[in-house]
Structures are given as structure tokens and as C-alpha cells.
ROGU-664682 format. One record per residue (C-alpha): x, y, z; residue in one letter. Coordinates in steps of 0.5 Angstrom, whole numbers, plus 500, padded with zeros to 3 digits. Layout:
XYZA
...
END
This chain:
266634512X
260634506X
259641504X
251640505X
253640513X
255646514X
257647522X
263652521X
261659525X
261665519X
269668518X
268675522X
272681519X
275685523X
278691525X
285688527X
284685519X
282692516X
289695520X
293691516X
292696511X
295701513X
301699510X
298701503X
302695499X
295694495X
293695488X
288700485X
284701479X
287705474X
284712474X
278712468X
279718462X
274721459X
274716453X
273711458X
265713460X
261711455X
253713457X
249708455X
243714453X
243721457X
237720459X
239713463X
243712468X
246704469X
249700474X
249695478X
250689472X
251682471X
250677465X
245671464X
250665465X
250657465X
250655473X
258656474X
257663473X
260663465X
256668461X
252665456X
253667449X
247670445X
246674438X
254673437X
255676444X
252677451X
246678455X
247683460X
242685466X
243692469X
239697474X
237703470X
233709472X
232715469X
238721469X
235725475X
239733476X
241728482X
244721481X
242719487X
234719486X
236713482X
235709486X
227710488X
225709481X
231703480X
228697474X
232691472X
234693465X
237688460X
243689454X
246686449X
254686450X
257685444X
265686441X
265689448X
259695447X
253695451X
246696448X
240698451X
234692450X
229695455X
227694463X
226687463X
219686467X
213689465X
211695469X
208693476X
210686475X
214686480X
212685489X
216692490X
216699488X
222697485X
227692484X
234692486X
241688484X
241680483X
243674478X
241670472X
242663470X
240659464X
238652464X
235648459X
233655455X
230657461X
233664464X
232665472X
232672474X
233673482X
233679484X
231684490X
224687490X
224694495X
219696498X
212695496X
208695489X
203701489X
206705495X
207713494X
214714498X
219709498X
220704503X
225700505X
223693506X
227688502X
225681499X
228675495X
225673489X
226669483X
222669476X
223664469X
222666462X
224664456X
230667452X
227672446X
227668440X
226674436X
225682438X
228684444X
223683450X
222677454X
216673453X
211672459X
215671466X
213667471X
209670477X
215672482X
217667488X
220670495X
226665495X
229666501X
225670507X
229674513X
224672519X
229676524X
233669526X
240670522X
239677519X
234682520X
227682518X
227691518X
231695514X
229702514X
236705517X
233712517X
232711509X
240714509X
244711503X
249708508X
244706512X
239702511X
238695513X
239690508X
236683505X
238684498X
243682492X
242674491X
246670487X
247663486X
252658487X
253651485X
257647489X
262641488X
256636490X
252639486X
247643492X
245649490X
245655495X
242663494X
248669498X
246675499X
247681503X
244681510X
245685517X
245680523X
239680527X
244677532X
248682533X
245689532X
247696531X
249701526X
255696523X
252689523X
253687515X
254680515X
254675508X
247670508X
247663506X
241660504X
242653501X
236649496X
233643500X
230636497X
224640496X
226645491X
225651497X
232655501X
233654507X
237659512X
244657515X
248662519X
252667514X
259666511X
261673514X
260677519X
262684519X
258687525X
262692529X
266693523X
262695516X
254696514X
253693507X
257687504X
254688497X
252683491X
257677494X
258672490X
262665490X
266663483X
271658482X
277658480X
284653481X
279648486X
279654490X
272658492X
273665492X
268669495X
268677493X
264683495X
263690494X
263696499X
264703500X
269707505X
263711508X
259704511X
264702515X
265704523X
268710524X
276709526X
276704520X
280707514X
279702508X
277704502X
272703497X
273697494X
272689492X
274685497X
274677498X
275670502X
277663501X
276657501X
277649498X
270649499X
262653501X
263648507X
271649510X
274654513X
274661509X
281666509X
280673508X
283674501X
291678502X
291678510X
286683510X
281682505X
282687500X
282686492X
283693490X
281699490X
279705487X
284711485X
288715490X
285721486X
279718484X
276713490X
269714488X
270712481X
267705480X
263701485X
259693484X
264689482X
262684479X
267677478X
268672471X
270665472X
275668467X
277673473X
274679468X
271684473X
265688471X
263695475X
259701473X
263708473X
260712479X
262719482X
269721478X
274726481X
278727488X
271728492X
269734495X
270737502X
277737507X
276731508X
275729501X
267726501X
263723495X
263728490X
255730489X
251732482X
251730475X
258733473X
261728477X
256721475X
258716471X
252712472X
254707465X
258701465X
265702467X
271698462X
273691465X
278690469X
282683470X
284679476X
289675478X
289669483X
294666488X
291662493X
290666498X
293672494X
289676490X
290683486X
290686479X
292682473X
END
């Protein structure tokens, strides 16, 4: 079947998968050390990264190095203010070193009250940045509201600041068919409703398609996260498919999805945490993934289960947002260190746990349906 048809159902996760990890044979990050957590300022937290690539994905060099985009804010008594005062920020990785740039966009530029995760491409010296916009521009309280948008702009010449960005695009919009046009949640981390994260992805046939994180406006309720699916039309404007995965009933949030191919497979990855998936379902933070020979046929769940890796043991917060290389490194940011807090070993809180600056890479190694750490 041509990828451009599309009629599968979305591959549903489920508990009986995530049961299948009980039998504990997965791998885990090693743990990070103290020499492993360089902060970028201590005025700035970072997380939530992904560079500036040509269409498959690959980081585009730039200044004998890379350009990277990340969220920033600043380094707040409590880390999790963060992400009410979240901008895209931009670096120069070099010979393995992060330097901060600045924030990419001008100051109330953006549709939101701030920007949250998204993905970049260059073609033809031409830069797209897609990106989420939360909330709405000029608001006092934060809201919730999620919108898909992408911008262009041309690679600075000299200096360190883009030049003049073009006026914000909604790419993709939610209008509760598939995915859920409200994402309040109650405002909880964990919670919260999504329409966020795109990434593109170009397929063997050369149609493009937008991911995204998503919660089903099918099948509600407090665990109803799904994988969106929008796909680029003659016209230049996305149009909405039913989603790549279904985790309702299972998980919250799927975060940042995005595609990479490897060995003439598609290999799908995402992100998420302990804490968002339904209660009884013991999984833990980590980058999970599926399978494919291509966007249009059946997807696997990676492993039998779906689980890549995850965090430490002893640290199962230590890092989250992983991002894929189509040289399989994997990129992520240092989030809270330690065993947790609690009888029941929660999220450790305050500034003595974050790590909030760019974790060290780590490398996969992929075998069909098998995946873990190289």
C-alpha cells in the first residue's frame, strides 16, 4: 500500500504490553556523576533540545560545529516554574559543548505566553522552526492552550541572533476530531492536555508529515495520549489522519514523537514519564518506540513492549526528552538527580536535585524489532 493512503488503525499500547516488563531484562542509562552536569549559566535552566537538520533528520554542520535549540528559562528557587516562563533558546554545540546563543525569537513575537518543545529543519539556507505556542500572547496567568506553528528565517551570517523571522504559521489545528481541541487538565504537571511537540518526517515517497503529542478527543479520560499524524497536502497545508498510537487508557502524555530511519525500517521514538501512566501500570521513565517498514505499514512496538531504556534504578528521574540521531545518538536533558523522596520514591523537588543543562549523549543500537543501548 503507498504510504500517501494511510487506512491502518493507530497501534494501541496496552497494559498487557507494558506487563511484559515485569520480567526486569531492559536496559538502563548509566547513572550521571557530578563531572557529568555542566549547567549552561546558573542563571539558566535548559531542556528539551533538538538541533537544526536537513530533511532526514541529520544535524546540519554550522561554525565547525552544530546548531542546537532548546527550551530555556530562568533558574527559578523551584524548577518547575520553568515551564510558565519557557522560551526556545539556541546554541552552538561544538567538539561536544553547548554555548548559549540567546532566545531565538524576538520578545512577544510568538501567538503564546510562551513557547514550548518542537524541531527544525534547513533547506536551501532556509531554517523552519516548528514549535509549540502555549497559551495565549499577552495573558497574566498561564493557560493551557496548545497550537502548532512553524516560522523561517535565514542562518546568521555573522553575529549570533537570527534575522528577521516570518510571521508565525498554525500548521496543524486540533478541532476535537481526532485529538482534543482543550488541554487544561486542571493545569497539573502530568495532567495537562496535550497538542504539542511537532516534528517532521519525510517519507520514502517523499510526502511529508507533521507528528505530534496529542490526546485522543475519541476516547477521553485522565489517560488518553495518542501520537498525531498530520501529513502535507498538494497545496502546502497539513492535513489530520487518525494517530500512530493509541495509549488511552494506558499513558497521559507521549512527548516529543518523532520518526528516524535506520537499516530501511522507520523507527518511531517518544518520551515519557512514570508518573503519567494509569494507575496499576508500573513502567518507568523512559524512551520508549515502535517499527515499521514504513509510515503507512503496520508498526511493532519496540522490544515486545515498547521500552528502549530507561533511567537508573537509583536515579529514575535523572534524565528526560530523549531525542534520536539518525546516527542513533541519543540526546536529553539532566532533570531531577537522585532516588527520589518519599515511601514510595516520588520526583525529588527544589533546586539541589535539577540538573536543568544538556545531559551527556548516549548511543542506541537497533535490530529490527530489538532496541537498546549500544
Amino acid at each position: 500500500m503507498p504510504e500517501t493512503e494511510l487506512a491502518l488503525s493507530p497501534l494501541p499500547w496496552t497494559a498487557g504490553d507494558l506487563a511484559r516488563l515485569e520480567a526486569g531484562a531492559f536496559d538502563r542509562a548509566p547513572r550521571l556523576e557530578g563531572a557529568d552536569v555542566r549547567r549552561i549559566s546558573r542563571d539558566l535552566d535548559v531542556w528539551d533540545a533538538w538541533p537544526l537538520a536537513d530533511i532526514d533528520g541529520t544535524p546540519r554542520r554550522w561554525r565547525s560545529g552544530e546548531l542546537w535549540f532548546a527550551l530555556a528559562a530562568p533558574a527559578f528557587a523551584d524548577p518547575e516554574m520553568r515551564h510558565a516562563h519557557a522560551r526556545i533558546h539556541h546554541f552552538h554545540r561544538k567538539d561536544g559543548r553547548f554555548r548559549h546563543l540567546g532566545a531565538t525569537f524576538p520578545d512577544g513575537f510568538t501567538p503564546g505566553s510562551r513557547e514550548w518543545s518542537g524541531s527544525a529543519t534547513i533547506e536551501d539556507g532556509v531554517a523552519t522552526l516548528r514549535f509549540t505556542a502555549a497559551g495565549q500572547r499577552g495573558e497574566r496567568d498561564p493557560s493551557f492552550r496548545q497550537r502548532l506553528f512553524a516560522s523561517r528565517a535565514r542562518l546568521p551570517e555573522s553575529g549570533e541572533a537570527f534575522g528577521d523571522w516570518s510571521e508565525p504559521e498554525e500548521i496543524v489545528a486540533p478541532a476535537d476530531l481526532h485529538y482534543m481541541t482543550r488541554h487544561e487538565g486542571g493545569g497539573r504537571a502530568g495532567a495537562i492536555k496535550a497538542f504539542r511537540d511537532p516534528s517532521l518526517f519525510r517519507a520514502a515517497d517523499g510526502t511529508r508529515y507533521v507528528l505530534f503529542t496529542a490526546s485522543s478527543a475519541v476516547r477521553r479520560g485522565a489517560h488518553n495520549g495518542v501520537i498525531g499524524l498530520a501529513r502535507q497536502e498538494s497545496d502546502g497545508m497539513f492535513a489530520k489522519l487518525p494517530p500512530l498510537v493509541d495509549a488511552a487508557g494506558v499513558n497521559n502524555e507521549l512527548e516529543r514523537p518523532h520518526i528516524v530511519s535506520h537499516g530501511g525500517l522507520c523507527y518511531l521514538f517518544w518520551s515519557t514519564q512514570a508518573g503519567v501512566f494509569a494507575p496499576g501500570i508500573a513502567a518507568p521513565t523512559g524512551l520508549y518506540g515502535a517499527v515499521s517498514t514504513g509510515i503507512g505499514a503496520p508498526w511493532r512496538l519496540l522490544n515486545g513492549h515498547g521500552l528502549v531504556f530507561a533511567n537508573p534504578e537509583d536515579a529514575p528521574w535523572q534524565a528526560y526528552s530523549w531525542w534520536v540521531l539518525p546516527d542513533l545518538q541519543v540526546a536529553s536533558f539532566v532533570d531531577y538527580r537522585g532516588p527520589g523522596e518519599g515511601p514510595k520514591r516520588g520526583k525529588p523537588r527544589g533546586r539541589a536535585h535539577f540538573g536543568g543543562t544538556f545531559a551527556p549523549f548516549l548511543q542506541l543500537r537497533l535490530d529490527g524489532a530489538r532496541a537498546g543501548l549500544g
